[in-house]
N, C-alpha and C positions, 0 to 999 in steps of 0.2 A: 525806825526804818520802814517805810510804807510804798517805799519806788516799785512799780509794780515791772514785770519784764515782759517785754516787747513782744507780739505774736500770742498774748495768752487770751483763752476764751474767757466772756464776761462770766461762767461760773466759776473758771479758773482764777481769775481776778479776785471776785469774792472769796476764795477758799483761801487763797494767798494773805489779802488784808486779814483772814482772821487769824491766819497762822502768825502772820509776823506780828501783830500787834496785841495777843493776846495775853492775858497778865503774865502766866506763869511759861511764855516762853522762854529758850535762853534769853544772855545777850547778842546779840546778832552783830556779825564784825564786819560783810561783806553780802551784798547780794548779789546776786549770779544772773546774769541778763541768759533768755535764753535766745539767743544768735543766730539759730536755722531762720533761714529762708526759705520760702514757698519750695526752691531747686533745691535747697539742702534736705527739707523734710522729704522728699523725695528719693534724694538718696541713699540717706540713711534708710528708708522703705526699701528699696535695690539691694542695699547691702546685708537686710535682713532676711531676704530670700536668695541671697547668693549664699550666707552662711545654714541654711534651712536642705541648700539642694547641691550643693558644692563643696563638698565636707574637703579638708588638702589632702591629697593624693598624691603617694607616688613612691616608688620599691627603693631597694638600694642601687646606689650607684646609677640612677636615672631620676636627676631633678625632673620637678615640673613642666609642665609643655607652656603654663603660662611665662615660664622665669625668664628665657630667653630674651621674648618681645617686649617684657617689663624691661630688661637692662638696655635694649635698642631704645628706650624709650628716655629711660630717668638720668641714661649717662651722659649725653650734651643738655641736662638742664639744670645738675647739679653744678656746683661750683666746686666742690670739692674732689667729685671724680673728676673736671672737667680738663681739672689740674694736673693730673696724671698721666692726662695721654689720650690717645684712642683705648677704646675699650678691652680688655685684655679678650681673645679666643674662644676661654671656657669662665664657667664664675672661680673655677682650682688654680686658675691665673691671677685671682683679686690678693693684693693683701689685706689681709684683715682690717678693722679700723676699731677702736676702743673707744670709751667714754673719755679718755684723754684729748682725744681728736676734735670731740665733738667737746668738749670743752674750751678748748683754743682758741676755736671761732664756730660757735652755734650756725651763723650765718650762710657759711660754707656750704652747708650742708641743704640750706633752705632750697626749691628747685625756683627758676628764675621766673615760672611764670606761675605762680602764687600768688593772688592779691595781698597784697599788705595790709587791709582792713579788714581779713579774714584770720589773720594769725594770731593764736593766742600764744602766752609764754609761760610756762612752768618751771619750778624753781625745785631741783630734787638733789639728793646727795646720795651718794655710798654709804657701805659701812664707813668707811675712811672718814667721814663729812662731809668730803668734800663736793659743795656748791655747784650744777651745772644747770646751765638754762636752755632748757628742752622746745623745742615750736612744737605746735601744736596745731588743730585745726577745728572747730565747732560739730562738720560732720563725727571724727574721728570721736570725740569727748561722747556726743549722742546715741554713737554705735555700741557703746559700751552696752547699753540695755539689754540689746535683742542677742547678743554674743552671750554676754553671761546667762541670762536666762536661756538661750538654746541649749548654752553647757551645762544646766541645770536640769533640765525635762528629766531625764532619766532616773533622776533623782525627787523634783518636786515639780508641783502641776501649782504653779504661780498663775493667777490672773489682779493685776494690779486695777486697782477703785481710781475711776475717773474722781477727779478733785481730793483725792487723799493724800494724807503724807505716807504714802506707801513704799519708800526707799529712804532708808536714812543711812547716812555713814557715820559711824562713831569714833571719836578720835580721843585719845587719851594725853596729848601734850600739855604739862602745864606752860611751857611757851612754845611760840607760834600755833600755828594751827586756827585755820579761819573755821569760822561758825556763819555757817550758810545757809538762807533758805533761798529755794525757786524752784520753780515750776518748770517739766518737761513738756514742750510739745509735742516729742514723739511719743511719748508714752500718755499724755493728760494725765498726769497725776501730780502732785508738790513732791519735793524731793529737798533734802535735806543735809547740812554735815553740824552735828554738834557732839561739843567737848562734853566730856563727861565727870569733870572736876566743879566742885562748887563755887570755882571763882569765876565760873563763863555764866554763873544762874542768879539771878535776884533772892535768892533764896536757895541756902541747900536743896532744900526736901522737892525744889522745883522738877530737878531733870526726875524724878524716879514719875512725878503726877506724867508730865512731858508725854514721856514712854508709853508710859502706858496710857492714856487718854488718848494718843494718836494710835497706838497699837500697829505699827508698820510690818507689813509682809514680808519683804526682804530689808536687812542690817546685812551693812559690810562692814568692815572695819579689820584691823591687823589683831594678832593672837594680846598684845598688851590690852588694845580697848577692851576685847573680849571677854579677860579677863577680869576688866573692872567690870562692866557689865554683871557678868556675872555673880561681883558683891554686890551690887544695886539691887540685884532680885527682882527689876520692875514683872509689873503683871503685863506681860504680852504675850502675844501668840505667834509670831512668825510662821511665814511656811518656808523662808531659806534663808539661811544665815552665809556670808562669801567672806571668807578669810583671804587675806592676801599680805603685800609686802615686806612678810618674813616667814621662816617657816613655822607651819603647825604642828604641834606636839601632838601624838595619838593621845595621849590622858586629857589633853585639853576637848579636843574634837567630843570625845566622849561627855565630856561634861557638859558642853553645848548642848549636843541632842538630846542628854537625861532632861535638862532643868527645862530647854525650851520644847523640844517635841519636833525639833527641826532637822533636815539635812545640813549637811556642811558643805559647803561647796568648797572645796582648796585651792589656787589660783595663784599658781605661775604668773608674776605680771609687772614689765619695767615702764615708765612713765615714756620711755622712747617708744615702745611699741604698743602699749594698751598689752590686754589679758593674749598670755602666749598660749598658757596648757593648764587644763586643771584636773584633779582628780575626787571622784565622787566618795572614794573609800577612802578609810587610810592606808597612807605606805603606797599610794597611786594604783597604779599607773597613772599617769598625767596623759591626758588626751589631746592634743594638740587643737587648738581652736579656729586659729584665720585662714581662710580659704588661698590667699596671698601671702603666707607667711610660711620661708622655709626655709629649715631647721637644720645645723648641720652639728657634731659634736667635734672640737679637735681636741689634739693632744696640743701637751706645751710647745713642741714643737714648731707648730702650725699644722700639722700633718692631719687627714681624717682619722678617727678612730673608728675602730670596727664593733660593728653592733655586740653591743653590751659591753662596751669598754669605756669607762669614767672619761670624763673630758671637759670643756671647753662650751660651754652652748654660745653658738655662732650663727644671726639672724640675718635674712636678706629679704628685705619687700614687708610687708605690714600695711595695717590700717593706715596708717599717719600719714598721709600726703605730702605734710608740709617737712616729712622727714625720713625721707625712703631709705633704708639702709642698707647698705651693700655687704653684707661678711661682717656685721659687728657682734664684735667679742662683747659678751654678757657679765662676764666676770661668776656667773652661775655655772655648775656644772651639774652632770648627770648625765646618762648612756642612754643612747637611741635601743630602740627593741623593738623590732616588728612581730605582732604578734600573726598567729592564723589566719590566714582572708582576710589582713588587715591592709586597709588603701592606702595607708601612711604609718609610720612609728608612733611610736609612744615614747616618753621618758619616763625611764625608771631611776631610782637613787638618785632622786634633785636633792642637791645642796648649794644652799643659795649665797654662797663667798665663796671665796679662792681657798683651795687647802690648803693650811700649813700645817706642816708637821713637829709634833710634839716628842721629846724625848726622857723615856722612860728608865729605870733602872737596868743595870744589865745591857745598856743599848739599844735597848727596843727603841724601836720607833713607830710612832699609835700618828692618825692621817686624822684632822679633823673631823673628815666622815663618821670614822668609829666612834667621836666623842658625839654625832649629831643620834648616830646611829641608839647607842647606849642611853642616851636620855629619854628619849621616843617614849617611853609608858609615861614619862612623869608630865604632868598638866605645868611646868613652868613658863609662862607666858613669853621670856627671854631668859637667856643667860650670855655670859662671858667665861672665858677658860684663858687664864694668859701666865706664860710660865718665864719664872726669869732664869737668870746667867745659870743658879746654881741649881736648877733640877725643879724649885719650891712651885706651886700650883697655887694661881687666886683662881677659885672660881666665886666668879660675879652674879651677884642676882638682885632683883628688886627690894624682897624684905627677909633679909637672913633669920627672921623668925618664922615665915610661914612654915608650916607642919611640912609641906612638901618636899622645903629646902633637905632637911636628912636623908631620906633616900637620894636626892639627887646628888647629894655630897659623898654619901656611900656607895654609889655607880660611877663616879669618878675615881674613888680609892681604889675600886672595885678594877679599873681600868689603869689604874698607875701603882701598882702596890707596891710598897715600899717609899714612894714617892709623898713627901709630906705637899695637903693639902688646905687651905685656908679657905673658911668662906667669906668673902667681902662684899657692903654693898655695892651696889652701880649709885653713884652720887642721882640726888633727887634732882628731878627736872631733867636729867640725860633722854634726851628721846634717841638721838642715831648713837649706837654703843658699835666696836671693832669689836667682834665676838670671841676672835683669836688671833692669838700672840704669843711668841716666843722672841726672849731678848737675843 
């Protein structure tokens, strides 16, 4: 694979031919054209000093001053508010809309004056699996950069190497999962996603040289890659590591910064809207990131909940042009919290599924939360908790040998006593697992 991508400089060019063609790279499944336009690189530029000097603002019970003219705006372009009527009053008038919705017909949602030779598609699931195909847009994919790294400063002083692979994302799937290289023209650097299993590499012992002979600045990748990573031991030096698309364990986080020397950056983020909120500590706070992106919590009901009350996280506006969303249900929950002289909320107690409730001897009854809650010290990359008809507990994990698995078995007993518990693998190859369950 030697296709070089559209808009790159002739050094970039050359870094790119040596990247892709060099012995000891992966295999390479997919290359990634980069797609800005002159106007695009541009705006992505705009959007990086709008997140620089525009942080989201705004107390309780008083949306944003932009939300208004935004819903004047997106509700005769969309097709699927357009569907519903005139515009409701206030956004407390909107019904909600879920990933069901957007499921149905993706298209719906697209606004009608989008060019169609600017839309990309992405293919994401749930815990559930279930399959849905997201639009996208080339600005929105390039914003990523200057978002995350703005949410990072307070934590790490990144300046990324013209023509390096200074951005890679690590994927741990042994199926699916493309292995990518290309080059950013917003940022000038090659950027990267490769598997970290020995069957994407000409050679085992390839991905560890990889690593380390590119030595990339910032890795992202979810708490499972991380995990593998962290067996590989490569010699790198990171200055920030970005966790994202499921949660992070405090035992894990810790072991990132011991081994690499890095910050963690933790990250809130659905494929509908790009990165929501991240938090630089563990246990968050979660700082809310898009200047256009605002946050509501509800209860089951539909009803708001009141700051510091667990709920519902419910999105209106975002980066994604080709996918503006009005009140969609996240399927994440966690409670708004305004702290001191604060311009916006924060989310405290993110849990990233729906709770279900577990039931205990005696009656009790224990909220998924308190099982996310109670694992927290232990570094497991994932787990499952699923209880059937008659009270019995499988908790699910990757390799029911690792030394870890005991304690975390015994913080489950610990939480269900008297309640007999089993530990079972998660079958190999399972990359999207439903984390909880009761028959």
């Amino acid at each position: 694979m030697s296709t070089v991508p559209e808009h790159i400089t002739p050094s970039g060019a050359a870094a790119y031919r040596a990247l892709v063609e060099a012995p000891g790279s992966p295999v390479w499944t997919h290359p990634r054209e980069d797609r800005l336009t002159p106007a695009m690189r541009r705006e992505v530029a705009a959007f990086a000093d709008l997140v620089r000097t525009q942080p989201p603002t705004w107390q309780p019970g008083q949306p944003p001053a932009w939300l208004d003219p935004w819903l004047d705006r997106v509700w005769p372009r969309v097709p699927a508010l357009t569907r519903r009527g005139p515009r409701p009053p206030t956004l407390l008038d909107v019904r909600p809309t879920s990933r069901s919705d957007l499921a149905a017909d993706p298209a719906a949602h697209v606004p009608d004056d989008v060019p169609l030779d600017e839309l990309l598609a992405y293919s994401t699931s749930g815990t559930a699996g279930a399959s849905v195909t997201v639009p996208s847009h080339p600005v929105t994919t390039a914003s990523y950069y200057p978002l995350l790294l703005h949410a990072a400063a307070p934590i790490a002083d990144v300046t990324l190497r013209p023509d390096h692979l200074d951005w890679v994302t690590v994927i741990s799937q042994e199926v699916g999962g493309y292995v990518i290289p290309s080059w950013s023209s917003t940022t000038g650097t090659l950027t990267a996603q490769v598997a970290l299993g020995p069957d994407r590499w000409r050679s085992p012992e390839d991905v560890h040289g990889f690593l380390s002979g590119h030595d990339p600045r910032v890795i992202t990748g979810d708490p499972v890659a991380f995990d593998v990573l962290l067996d590989l031991d490569p010699d790198i030096h990171p200055r920030l590591l970005v966790s994202t698309a499921t949660a992070l364990s405090a035992g894990l986080r810790d072991r990132l910064q011991v081994r690499f020397g890095a910050p963690v950056l933790d990250v809130l983020s659905l494929t509908e809207t790009g990165p929501v909120a991240a938090a630089t500590r563990g246990g968050g706070p979660y700082h809310l990131l898009q200047p256009h992106l605002y946050v509501e919590v509800l209860r089951s009901d539909g009803t708001p909940a009141q700051e510091g009350e667990h709920g519902e996280i419910v999105l209106t506006g975002g980066m994604n042009r080709t996918l503006p969303l009005v009140r969609y249900r996240t399927g994440d929950h966690a409670a708004l919290r305004w702290l001191p002289e604060a311009a916006a909320p924060v989310l405290v107690d993110v849990e990233g599924r729906t709770p279900v409730v577990f039931h205990a001897r005696a009656g009790r009854r224990i909220n998924s939360h308190s099982v996310t809650v109670a694992l927290r010290p232990v570094a497991l990359p994932r787990f499952t908790l699923h209880q059937a008809a008659d009270g019995r507990l499988a908790f699910g994990v990757d390799d029911p040998g690792d030394p870890r698995v005991d304690d975390a078995a015994r913080m489950v007993r610990d939480l269900f006593p008297g309640s007999p518990v089993d530990v079972v693998a998660i079958s190999a190859g399972t990359v999207k697992v439903v984390p909880f369950r009761v028959a």
